[in-house]
C-alpha positions as CSV (number, residue, x, y, z in Angstrom):
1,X,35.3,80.2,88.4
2,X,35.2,76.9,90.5
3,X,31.2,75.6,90.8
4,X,30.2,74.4,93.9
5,X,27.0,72.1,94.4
6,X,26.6,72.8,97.8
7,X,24.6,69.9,100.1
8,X,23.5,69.0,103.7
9,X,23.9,64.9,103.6
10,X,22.2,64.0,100.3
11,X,20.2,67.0,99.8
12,X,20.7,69.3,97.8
13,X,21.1,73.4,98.8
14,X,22.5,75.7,96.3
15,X,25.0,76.3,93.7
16,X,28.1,78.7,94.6
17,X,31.0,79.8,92.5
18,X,34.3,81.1,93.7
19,X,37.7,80.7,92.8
20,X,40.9,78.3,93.3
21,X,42.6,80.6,95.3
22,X,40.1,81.1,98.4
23,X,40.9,80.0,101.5
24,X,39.0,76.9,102.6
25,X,38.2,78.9,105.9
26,X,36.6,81.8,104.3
27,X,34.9,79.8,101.8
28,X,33.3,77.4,105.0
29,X,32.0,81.3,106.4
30,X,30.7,82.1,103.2
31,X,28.8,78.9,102.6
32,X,27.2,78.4,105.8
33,X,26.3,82.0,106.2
34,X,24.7,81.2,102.6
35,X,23.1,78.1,104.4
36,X,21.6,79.6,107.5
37,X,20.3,83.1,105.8
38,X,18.2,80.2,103.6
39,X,17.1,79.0,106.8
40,X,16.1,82.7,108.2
41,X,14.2,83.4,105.0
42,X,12.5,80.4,106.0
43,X,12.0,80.7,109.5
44,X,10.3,84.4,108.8
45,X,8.1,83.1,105.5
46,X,6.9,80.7,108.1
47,X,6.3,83.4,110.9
48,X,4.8,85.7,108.8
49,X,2.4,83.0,107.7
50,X,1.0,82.7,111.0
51,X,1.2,87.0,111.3
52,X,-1.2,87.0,108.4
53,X,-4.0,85.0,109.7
54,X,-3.3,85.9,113.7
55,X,-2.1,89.4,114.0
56,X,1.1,89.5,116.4
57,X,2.6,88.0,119.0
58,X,1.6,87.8,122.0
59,X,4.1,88.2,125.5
60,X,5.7,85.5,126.5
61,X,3.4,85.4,129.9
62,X,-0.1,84.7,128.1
63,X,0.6,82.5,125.3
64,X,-1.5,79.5,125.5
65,X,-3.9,81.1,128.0
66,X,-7.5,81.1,127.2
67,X,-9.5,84.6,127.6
68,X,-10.7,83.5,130.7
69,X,-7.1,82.6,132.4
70,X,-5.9,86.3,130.7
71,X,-8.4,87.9,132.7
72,X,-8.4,86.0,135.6
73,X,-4.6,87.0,136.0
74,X,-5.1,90.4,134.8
75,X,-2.7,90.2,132.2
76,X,-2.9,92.9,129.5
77,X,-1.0,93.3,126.4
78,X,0.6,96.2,125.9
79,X,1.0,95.9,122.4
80,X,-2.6,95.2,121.2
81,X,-3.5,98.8,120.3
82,X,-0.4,99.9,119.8
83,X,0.6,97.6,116.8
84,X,-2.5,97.6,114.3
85,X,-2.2,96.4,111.1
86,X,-2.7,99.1,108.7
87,X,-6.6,99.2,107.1
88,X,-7.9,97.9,110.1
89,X,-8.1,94.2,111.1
90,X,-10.7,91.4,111.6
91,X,-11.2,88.6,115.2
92,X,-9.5,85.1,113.9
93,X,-8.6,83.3,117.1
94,X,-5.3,81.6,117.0
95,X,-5.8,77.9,118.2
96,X,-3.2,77.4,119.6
97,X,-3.2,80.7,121.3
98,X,0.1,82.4,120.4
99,X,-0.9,85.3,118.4
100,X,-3.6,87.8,119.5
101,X,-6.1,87.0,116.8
102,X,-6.2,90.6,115.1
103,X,-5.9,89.1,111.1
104,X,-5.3,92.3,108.9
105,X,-7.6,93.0,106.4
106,X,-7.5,90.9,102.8
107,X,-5.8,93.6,101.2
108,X,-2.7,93.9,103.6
109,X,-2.8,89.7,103.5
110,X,-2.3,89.7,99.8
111,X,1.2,92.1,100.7
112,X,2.4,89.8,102.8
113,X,0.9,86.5,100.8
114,X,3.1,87.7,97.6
115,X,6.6,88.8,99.7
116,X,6.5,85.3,101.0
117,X,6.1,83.6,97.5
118,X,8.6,85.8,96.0
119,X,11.2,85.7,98.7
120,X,10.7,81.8,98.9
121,X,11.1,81.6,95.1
122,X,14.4,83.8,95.6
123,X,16.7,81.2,97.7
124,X,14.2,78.1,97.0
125,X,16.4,74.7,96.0
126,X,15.1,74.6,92.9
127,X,17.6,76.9,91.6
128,X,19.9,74.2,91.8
129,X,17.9,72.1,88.8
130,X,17.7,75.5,87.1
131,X,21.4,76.0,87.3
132,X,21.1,79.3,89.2
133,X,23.4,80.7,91.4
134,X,22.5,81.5,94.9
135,X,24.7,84.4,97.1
136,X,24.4,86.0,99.9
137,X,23.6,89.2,98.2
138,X,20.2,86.6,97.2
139,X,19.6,85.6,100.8
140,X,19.7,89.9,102.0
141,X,17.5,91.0,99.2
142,X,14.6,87.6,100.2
143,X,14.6,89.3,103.9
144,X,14.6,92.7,103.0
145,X,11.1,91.8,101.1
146,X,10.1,90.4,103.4
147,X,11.2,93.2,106.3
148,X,9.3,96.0,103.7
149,X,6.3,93.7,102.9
150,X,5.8,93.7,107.2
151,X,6.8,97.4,107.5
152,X,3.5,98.5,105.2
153,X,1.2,96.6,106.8
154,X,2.4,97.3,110.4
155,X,4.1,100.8,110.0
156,X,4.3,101.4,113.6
157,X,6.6,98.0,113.7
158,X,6.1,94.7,115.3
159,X,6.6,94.4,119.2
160,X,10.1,93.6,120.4
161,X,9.1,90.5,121.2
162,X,7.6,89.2,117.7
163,X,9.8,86.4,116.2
164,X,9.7,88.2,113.0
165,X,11.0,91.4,114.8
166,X,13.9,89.3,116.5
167,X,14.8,88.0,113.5
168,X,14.4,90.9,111.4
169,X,17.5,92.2,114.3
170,X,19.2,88.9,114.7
171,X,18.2,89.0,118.2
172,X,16.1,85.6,117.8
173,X,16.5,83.2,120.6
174,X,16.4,79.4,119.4
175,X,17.5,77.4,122.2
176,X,14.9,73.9,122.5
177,X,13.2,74.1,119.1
178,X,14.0,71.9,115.8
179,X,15.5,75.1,113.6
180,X,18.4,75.4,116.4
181,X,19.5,72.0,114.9
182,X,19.3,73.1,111.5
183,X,21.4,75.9,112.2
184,X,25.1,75.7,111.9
185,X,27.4,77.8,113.6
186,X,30.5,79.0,111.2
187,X,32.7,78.3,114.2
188,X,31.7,74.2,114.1
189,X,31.1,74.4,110.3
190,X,33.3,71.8,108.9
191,X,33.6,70.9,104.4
192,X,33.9,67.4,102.7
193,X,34.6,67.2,99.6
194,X,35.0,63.4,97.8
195,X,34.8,61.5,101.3
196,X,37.7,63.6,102.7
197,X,37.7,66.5,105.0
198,X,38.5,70.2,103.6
199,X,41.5,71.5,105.8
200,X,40.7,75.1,107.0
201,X,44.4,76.1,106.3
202,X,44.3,74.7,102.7
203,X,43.3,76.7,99.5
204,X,40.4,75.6,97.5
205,X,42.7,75.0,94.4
206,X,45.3,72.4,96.8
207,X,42.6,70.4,97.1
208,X,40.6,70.1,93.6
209,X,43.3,71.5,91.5
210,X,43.9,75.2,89.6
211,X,41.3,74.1,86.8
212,X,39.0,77.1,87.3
213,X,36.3,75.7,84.8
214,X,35.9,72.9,87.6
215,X,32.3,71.6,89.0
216,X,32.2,70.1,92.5
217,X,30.2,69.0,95.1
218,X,30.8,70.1,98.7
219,X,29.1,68.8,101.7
220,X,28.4,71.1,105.1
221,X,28.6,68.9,107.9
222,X,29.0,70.3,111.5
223,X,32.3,69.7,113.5
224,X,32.1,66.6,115.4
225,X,29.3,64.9,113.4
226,X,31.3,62.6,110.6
227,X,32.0,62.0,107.4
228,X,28.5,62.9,105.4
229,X,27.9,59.7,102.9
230,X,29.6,59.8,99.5
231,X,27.6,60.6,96.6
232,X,26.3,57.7,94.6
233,X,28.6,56.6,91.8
234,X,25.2,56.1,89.4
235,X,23.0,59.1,89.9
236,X,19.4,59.3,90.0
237,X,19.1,60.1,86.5
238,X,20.7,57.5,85.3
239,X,19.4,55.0,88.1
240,X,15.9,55.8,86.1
241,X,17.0,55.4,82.9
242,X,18.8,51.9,83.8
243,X,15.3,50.8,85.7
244,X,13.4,52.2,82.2
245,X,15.2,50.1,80.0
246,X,15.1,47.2,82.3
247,X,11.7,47.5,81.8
248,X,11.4,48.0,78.5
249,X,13.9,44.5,78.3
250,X,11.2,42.6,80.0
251,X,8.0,43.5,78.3
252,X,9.8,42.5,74.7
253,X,10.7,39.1,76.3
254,X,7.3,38.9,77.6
255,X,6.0,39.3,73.8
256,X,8.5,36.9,72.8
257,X,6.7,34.1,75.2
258,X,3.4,34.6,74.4
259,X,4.9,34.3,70.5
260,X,6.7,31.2,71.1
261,X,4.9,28.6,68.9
262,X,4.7,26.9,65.9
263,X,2.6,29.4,63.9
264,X,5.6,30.3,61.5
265,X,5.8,27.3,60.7
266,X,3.2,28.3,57.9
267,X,4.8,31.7,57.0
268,X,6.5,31.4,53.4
269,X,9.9,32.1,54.3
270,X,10.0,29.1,57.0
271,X,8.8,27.1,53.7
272,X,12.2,24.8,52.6
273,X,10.4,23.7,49.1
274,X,9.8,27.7,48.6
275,X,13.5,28.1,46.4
276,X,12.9,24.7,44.6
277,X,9.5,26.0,43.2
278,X,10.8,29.6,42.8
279,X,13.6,27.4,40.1
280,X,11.0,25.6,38.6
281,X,8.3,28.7,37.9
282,X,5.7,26.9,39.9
283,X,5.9,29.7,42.9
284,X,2.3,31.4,41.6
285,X,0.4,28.3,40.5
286,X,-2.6,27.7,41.4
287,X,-4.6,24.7,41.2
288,X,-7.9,24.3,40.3
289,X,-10.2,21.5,41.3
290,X,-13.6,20.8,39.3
291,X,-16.0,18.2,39.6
């Protein structure tokens, strides 16, 4: 199987393996799908966060109202009694007033504390260094942890309008925020591989040969958005090794200064009269004076 170090620009993302004989078109779909379910898992971890301290969502018309604009508009949230964490809950205001403030109890925190470690642990980038392999398969089982971990602590469900909820359905809006840039759609998805573009109509083994043993690195870029940089010829690795022993260099000629005098000038081997006395037996004699 062909390895694939998968990256976005110079970072790395995961490590895929397929074969020569897929389609560069179906292996762009599989990759970025790959690429944004990390970016779900992600996206809910970071939801659920806030769902854990702040109870849920609140509608759309009262976030970032204070108590007193709510019930000066009598607005009323439909959802407040209806979606109760499980065990009870306890007041933690949300400062910035998007969540209703109903924290579940410690118990039901720890549930969701440890799905968001695990499923973070489960399509984290380290894997890469680890030499793990990351599929889709991975990505499914990080949200459906996640998806159970919610459903015991709020069996009732979340309201329709809960960002976890959405996303748990793919229903999520993300037009105007930062993860709507992060996000690639397979349509615009475009591969690099060595500084040239991956032609969708080409198979993976045209391009990097039929060695199936073979290790790559493949760059997602978007359609549209250039050539992503090449890869360093010296990597990072070896840039610190290099910079070690350049330092290592300099200290030993920094000794070799503060050494640089006369002083073995008395050392016996630096003696030129040493081999003539050696000849004559008069290396060990010693000479004493008396008065």
């Amino acid at each position: 199987m062909v390895l694939l170090h998968v990256k976005r620009g110079d970072e790395s993302q995961f490590l895929f393996d397929t074969s020569t004989g897929i389609g560069v078109e179906q292996l762009a779909y599989d990759l970025v799908s790959i690429y944004n379910g990390r970016l779900k898992v992600s996206r809910v971890c970071s939801e659920i966060e806030e769902l854990a301290k702040h109870g849920i969502m609140l509608p759309s018309d009262m976030i970032g109202l204070t108590d007193e604009q709510i019930e000066e508009l009598h607005l009323v949230d439909e959802w407040e009694d209806k979606c109760i964490p499980s065990g009870g809950f306890r007041v933690n205001h949300d400062p910035v007033g998007r969540r209703n403030g109903r924290q579940p109890q410690s118990k039901m925190v720890d549930v969701l504390t440890k799905a968001i470690e695990e499923a973070k642990t489960m399509i984290s980038k380290k894997l890469v260094a680890e030499n793990k392999l990351l599929t889709m398969r991975n990505v499914q089982e990080a949200l459906d942890l996640l998806r159970g971990a919610v459903t015991i602590v709020y069996p009732m469900q979340l309201p329709p309008h809960d960002p976890i909820r959405m996303e748990f359905s793919n229903t999520e809006d993300l037009t105007g925020t930062q993860a709507s840039l992060e996000v690639i759609e397979p349509s615009k998805v475009q591969l690099w591989f060595a500084g040239k573009l991956m032609l969708p109509d080409k198979r993976l083994g045209e391009i990097v040969g039929q060695n199936e043993k073979t290790k790559i690195i493949v760059k997602l870029a978007k359609l549209n958005e250039g050539a992503p940089g090449r890869e360093p010829v010296i990597s990072e690795d070896a840039k610190k090794q290099m910079m070690m022993q350049a330092y290592r260099r300099q200290e030993e000629l920094k000794k070799l200064e503060q050494n640089d005098d006369d002083q073995y000038l008395n050392s016996t081997w630096s003696d030129s009269r040493s081999l003539k006395r050696q000849v004559h037996g008069l290396e060990d004699v010693k000479f004493k004076f008396t008065k």
